[in-house]
C-alpha positions as CSV (number, residue, x, y, z in Angstrom):
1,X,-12.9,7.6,28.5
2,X,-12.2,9.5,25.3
3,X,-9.1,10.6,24.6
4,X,-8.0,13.5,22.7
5,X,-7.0,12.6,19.2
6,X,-3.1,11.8,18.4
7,X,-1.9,14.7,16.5
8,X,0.1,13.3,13.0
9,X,1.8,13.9,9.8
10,X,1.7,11.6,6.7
11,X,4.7,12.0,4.6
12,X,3.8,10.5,1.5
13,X,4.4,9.7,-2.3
14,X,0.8,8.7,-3.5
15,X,0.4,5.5,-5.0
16,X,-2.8,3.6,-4.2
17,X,-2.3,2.7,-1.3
18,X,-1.0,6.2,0.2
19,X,-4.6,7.1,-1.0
20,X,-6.5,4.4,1.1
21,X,-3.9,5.3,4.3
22,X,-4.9,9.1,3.8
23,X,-8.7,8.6,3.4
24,X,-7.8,6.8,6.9
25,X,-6.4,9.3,8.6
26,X,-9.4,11.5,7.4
27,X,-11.7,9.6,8.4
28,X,-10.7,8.6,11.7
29,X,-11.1,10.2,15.0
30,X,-8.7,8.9,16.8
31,X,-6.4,10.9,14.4
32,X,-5.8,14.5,13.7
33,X,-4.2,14.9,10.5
34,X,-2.2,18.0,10.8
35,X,-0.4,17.8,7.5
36,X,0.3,16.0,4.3
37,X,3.7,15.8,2.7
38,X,5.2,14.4,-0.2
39,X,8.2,12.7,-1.6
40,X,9.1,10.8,-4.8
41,X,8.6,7.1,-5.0
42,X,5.5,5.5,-6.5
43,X,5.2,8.8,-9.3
44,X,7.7,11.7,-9.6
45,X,7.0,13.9,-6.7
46,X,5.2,16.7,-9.3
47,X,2.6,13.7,-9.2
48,X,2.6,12.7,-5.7
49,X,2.0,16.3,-4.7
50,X,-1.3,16.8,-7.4
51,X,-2.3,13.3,-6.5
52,X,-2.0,14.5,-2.3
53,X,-4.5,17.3,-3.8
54,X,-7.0,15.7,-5.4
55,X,-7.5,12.4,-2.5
56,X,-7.9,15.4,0.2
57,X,-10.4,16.7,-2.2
58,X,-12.0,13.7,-2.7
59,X,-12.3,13.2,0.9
60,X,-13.5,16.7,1.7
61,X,-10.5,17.5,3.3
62,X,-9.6,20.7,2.1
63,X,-8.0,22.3,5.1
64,X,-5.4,20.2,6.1
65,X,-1.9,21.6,4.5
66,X,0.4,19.8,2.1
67,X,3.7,20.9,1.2
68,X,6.0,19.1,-1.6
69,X,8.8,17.6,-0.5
70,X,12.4,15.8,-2.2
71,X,12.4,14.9,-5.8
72,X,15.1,12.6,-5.3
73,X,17.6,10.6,-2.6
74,X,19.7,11.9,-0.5
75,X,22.5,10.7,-2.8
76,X,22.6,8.4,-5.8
77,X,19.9,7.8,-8.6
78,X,16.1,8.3,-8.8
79,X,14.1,4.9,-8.2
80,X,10.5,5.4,-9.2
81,X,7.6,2.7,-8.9
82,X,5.7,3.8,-11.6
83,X,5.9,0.4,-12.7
84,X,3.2,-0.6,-10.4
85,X,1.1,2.6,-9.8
86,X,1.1,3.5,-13.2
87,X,2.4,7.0,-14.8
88,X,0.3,9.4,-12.7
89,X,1.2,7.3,-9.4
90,X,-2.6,7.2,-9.1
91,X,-4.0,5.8,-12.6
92,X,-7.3,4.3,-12.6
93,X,-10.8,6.2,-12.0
94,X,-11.3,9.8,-12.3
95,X,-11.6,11.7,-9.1
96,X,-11.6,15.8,-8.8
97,X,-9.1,17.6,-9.9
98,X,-7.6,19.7,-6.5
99,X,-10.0,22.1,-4.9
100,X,-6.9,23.6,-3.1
101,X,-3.5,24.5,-3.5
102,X,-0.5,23.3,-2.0
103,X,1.8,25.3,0.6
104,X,4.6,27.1,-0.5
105,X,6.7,26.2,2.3
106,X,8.8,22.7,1.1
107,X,7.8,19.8,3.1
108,X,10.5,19.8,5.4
109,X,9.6,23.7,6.8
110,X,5.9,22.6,7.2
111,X,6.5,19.3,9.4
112,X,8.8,21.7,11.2
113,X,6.6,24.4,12.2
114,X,3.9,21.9,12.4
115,X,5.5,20.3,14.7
116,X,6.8,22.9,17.0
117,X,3.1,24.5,17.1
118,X,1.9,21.0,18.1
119,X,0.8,20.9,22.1
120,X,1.4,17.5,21.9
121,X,4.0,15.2,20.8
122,X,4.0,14.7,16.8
123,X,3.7,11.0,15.1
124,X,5.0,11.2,11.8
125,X,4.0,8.9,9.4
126,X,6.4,7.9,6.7
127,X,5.2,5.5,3.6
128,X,7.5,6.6,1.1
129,X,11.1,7.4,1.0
130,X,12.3,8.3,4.3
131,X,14.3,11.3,2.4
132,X,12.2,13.9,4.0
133,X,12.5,12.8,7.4
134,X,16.2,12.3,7.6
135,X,16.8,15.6,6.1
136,X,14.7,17.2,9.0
137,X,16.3,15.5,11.7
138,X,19.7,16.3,10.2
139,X,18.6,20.0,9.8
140,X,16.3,20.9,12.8
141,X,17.0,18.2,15.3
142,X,15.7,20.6,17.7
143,X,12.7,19.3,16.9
144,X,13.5,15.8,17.4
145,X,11.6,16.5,21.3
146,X,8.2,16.6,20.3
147,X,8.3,13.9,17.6
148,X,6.2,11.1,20.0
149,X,7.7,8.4,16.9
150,X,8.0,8.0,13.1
151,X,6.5,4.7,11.8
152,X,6.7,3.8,8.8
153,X,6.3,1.2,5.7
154,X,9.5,0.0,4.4
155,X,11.7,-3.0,4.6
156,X,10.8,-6.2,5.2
157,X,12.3,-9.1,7.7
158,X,12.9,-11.1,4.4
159,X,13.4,-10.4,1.1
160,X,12.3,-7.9,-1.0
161,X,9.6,-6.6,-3.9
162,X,12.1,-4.1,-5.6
163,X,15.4,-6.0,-5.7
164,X,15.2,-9.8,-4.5
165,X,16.3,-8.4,-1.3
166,X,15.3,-4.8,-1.3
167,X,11.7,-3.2,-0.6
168,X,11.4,-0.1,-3.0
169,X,10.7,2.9,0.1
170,X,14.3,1.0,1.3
171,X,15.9,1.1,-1.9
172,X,14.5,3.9,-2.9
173,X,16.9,6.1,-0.2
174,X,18.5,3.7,2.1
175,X,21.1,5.9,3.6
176,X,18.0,8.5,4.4
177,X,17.2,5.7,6.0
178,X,19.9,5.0,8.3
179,X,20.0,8.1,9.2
180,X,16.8,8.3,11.4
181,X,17.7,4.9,12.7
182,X,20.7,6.4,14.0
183,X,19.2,10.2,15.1
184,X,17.5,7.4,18.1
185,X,14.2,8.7,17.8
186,X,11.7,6.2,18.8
187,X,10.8,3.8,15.3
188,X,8.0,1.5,14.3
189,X,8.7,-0.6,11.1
190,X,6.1,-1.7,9.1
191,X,7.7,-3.9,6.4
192,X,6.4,-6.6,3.3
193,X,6.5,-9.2,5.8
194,X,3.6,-7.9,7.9
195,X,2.2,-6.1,4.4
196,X,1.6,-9.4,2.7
197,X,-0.3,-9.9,5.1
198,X,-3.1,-7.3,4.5
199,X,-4.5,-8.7,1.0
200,X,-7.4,-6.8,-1.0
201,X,-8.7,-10.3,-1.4
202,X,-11.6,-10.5,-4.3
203,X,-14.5,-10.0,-1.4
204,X,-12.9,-6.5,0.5
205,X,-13.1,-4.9,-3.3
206,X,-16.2,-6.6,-3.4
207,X,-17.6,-4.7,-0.3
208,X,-16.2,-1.6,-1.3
209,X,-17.8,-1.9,-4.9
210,X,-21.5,-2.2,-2.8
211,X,-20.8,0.7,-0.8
212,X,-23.5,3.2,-1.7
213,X,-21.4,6.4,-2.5
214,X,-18.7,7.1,-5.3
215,X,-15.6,6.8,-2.8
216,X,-15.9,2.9,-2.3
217,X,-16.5,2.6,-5.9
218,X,-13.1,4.5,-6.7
219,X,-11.8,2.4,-3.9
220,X,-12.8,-1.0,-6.0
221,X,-11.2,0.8,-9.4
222,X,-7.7,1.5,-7.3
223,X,-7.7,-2.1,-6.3
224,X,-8.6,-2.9,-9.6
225,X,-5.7,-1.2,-11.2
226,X,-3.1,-2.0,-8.0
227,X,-4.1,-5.5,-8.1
228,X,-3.7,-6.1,-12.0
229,X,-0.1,-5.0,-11.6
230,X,0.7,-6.9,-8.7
231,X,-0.7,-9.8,-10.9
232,X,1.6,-9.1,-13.8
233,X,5.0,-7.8,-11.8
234,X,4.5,-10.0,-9.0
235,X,2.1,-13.0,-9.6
236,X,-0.6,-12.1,-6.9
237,X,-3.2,-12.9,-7.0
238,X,-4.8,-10.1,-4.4
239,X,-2.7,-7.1,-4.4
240,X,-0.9,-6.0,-1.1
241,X,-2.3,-2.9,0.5
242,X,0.7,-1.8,2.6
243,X,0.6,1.8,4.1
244,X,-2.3,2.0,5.7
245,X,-0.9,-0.5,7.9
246,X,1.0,2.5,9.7
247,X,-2.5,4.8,10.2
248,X,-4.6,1.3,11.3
249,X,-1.6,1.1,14.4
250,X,-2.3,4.2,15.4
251,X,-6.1,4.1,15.4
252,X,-6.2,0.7,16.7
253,X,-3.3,0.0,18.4
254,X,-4.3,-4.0,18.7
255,X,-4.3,-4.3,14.9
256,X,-0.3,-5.3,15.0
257,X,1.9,-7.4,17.1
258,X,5.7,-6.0,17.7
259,X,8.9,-7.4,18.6
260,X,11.9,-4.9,19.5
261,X,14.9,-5.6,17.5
262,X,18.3,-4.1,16.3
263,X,17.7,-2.7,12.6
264,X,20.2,-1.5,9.8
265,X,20.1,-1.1,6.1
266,X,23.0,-2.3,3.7
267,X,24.0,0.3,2.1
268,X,26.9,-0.5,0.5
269,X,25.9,-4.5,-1.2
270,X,26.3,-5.0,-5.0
271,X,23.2,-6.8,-5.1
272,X,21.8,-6.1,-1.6
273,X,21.6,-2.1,-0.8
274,X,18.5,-1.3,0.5
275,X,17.9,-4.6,2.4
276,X,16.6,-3.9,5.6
277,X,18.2,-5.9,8.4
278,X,16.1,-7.1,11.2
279,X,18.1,-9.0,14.0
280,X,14.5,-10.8,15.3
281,X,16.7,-13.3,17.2
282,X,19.6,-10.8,18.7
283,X,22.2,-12.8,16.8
284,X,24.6,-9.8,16.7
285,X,23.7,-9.1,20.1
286,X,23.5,-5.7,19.5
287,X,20.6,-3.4,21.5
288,X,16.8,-3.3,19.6
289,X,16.4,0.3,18.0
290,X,13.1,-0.1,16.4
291,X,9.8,-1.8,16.8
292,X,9.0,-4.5,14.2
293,X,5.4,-4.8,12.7
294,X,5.6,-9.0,13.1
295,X,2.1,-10.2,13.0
296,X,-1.3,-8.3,11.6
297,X,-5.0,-9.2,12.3
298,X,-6.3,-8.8,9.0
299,X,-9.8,-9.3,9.8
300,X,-9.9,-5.8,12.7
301,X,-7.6,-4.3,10.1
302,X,-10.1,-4.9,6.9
303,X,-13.1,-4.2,9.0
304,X,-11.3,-0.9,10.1
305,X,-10.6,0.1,6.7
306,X,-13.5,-0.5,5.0
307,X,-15.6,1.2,7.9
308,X,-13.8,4.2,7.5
309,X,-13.7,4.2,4.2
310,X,-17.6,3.6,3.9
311,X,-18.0,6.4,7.2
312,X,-16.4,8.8,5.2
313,X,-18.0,8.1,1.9
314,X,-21.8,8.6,4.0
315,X,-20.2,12.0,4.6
316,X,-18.8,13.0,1.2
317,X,-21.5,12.0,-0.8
């Protein structure tokens, strides 16, 4: 029985991996992407927003809105991860400049109206800074009822790629963070621990390279560029593609294994704000608030990816 696709948001800040979790969401029927928005992280979120632009170009997506979202935290300094994506957020091959424009509405009045014209509940997807969300549910928690979840990538169950203990999106605006934690709407965590799990390894950039359209070819070049920093920053030797970890749940929902548990940030630590803190084994005994992402199969998840990826590129070309 076919089921009617699961109506969602993707609030963004595009990096290379935002790209791959977009072209996703596109791509997938299982999924109807109702709107884009964006937030600083990976690039100032000038970037993020031209970079939203020209993937949904790329992926002959022009109809799907996308608003611009926060610049900055909810309080405190700007963290960007430039470092890693490079200055655009997206360096690496050319693609199309934007066929389209973005909305003038900020981000948070388009997930609101797009979520109160919705007939069905509203996943919204978070793999950025959780700035935007938090200040929507402080704003217009009216529309907290027809939000089915948020899940996003952030945290980890131990340690950290920003700080030695702090992810960046957690870092990046913790107390934005705690915030939707503590609004109780239902939340999925998708953190480094599960991440680190779903490797570009040298044969997925491989297949994308002998995919026979120009999107898996600019797929190959982002893992190029991605991977080389996470060589130089990090040591890896395959670079990390985390956030489309959140979009392969959804479409497959057998992708990731869960475990309920209690979950804070620190948001007061000299040298820890931003940690996440994932009670796995209920030793403060306090009740489980979100869903952890614990254990990913990366061989459904690549051959997911890269059949989407390769579908859409069929289409596109």
């Amino acid at each position: 029985m076919m089921h009617s696709p699961l109506p969602i948001i993707i609030d963004c800040d595009p990096g290379h991996d935002d790209a791959i979790a977009l072209l996703l969401a596109v791509a997938s029927p299982r999924v109807e992407l109702l709107g884009v928005t964006t937030c600083f992280g990976n690039c100032a979120v000038e970037d993020g927003t031209r970079n939203a632009l020209r993937i949904l170009t790329l992926a002959g997506e022009t109809s799907v809105p996308v608003a611009q979202g926060a610049s900055g935290p909810l309080m405190g300094a700007t963290a960007l991860g430039n470092y890693v994506h490079g200055t655009s957020g997206l360096d690496g091959p050319d693609i199309p400049e934007p066929a389209f424009l973005a909305s003038e509405l900020p981000a948070v009045q388009l997930i609101k109206s797009l979520i109160e014209r919705s007939h069905e509940s509203v996943t919204l997807v978070v793999t950025g800074p959780m700035t935007n969300a938090a200040e929507l549910f402080r704003d217009h928690p009216e529309v907290m009822g027809n939000v089915r979840e948020v899940i996003f990538m952030g945290g980890s169950t131990s340690g950290g790629n920003h700080t030695p203990s702090a992810e960046f999106n957690t870092y990046a605006d913790p107390e934005a963070l705690q915030q939707v934690i503590d609004s109780g709407i239902p939340l999925r965590m998708v953190g480094l621990n599960l991440t680190h799990q779903a490797l570009a390894t040298p044969d997925v950039v491989e297949q994308m390279r002998a995919m026979n359209h120009p999107l898996g070819q600019i797929c190959a070049e982002w893992m190029g560029f991605f991977g080389s920093s996470y060589e130089s920053v990090w040591s890896f030797e395959s670079p990390p593609v985390h956030d489309p970890c959140t979009v392969a749940a959804l479409v497959d929902p057998t992708v990731i294994q869960w475990q309920s548990s209690f979950l804070a940030v620190e948001l007061e630590g000299k040298w820890s704000r931003g940690e996440t803190i994932v009670d796995l084994h209920n030793r403060y005994s306090f009740a489980a608030n979100a869903q952890i992402a614990v254990t990913l199969d990366r061989s459904a998840y690549w051959n997911l990816v890269l059949g989407s990826i390769d579908q859409l590129g069929q289409k596109t070309r």
